[in-house]
N, C-alpha and C positions, 0 to 999 in steps of 0.2 A: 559705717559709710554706706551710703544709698543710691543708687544710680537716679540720675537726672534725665538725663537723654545725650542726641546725641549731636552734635554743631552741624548745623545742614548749610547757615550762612551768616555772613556779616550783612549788616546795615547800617550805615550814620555811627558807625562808631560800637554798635555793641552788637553782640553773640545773639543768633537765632539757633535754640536745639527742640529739637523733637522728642517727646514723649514717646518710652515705649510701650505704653499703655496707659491707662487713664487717672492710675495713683501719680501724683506728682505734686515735689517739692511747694512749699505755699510762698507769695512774695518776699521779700528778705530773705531768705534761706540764703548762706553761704557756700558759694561753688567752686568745687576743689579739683583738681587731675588725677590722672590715675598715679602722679607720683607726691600728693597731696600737698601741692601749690595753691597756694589761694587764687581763683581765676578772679571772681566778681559776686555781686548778688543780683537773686533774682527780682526784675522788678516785674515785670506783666506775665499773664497768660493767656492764650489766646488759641484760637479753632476748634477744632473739632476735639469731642468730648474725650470719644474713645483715644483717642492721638494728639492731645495739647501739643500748643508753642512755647516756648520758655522764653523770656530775653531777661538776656543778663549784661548789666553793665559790666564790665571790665574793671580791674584793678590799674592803675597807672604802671605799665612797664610790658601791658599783658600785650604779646605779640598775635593779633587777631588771626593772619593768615596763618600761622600754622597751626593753627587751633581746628582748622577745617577737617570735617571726619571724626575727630577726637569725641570720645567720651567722656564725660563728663558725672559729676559725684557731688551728695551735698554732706555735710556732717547732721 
């Protein structure tokens, strides 16, 4: 299990997390919680190199708001 980053915010429906540093998960990759729920996969990455964005679309059920803060994992 690998750290992803970390939920900074929603948007339109899916997870924005932050990179905590510049290795990070590739598109598709599957993102799990720290009690290993499937949250979503990642689809874009995006800004700054040293600190990427992540978005990941949600799984149907996934409850966005409390997802806020959480870290996040990919297998």
């Amino acid at each position: 299990m690998r750290r992803a980053g970390t939920v900074v915010g929603t948007a339109q429906g899916v997870l924005v997390l932050r990179c905590d540093d510049d290795t990070h998960p590739g598109i598709g990759a599957a993102v799990i919680d720290d009690q290993l729920t499937p949250v979503g996969r990642i689809v874009d990455v995006f800004g700054p190199v040293e600190h990427p964005y992540l978005v990941v679309t949600p799984q149907s059920g996934v409850e966005l708001p409390r997802l806020l803060g959480a870290r996040l994992y990919v297998r």
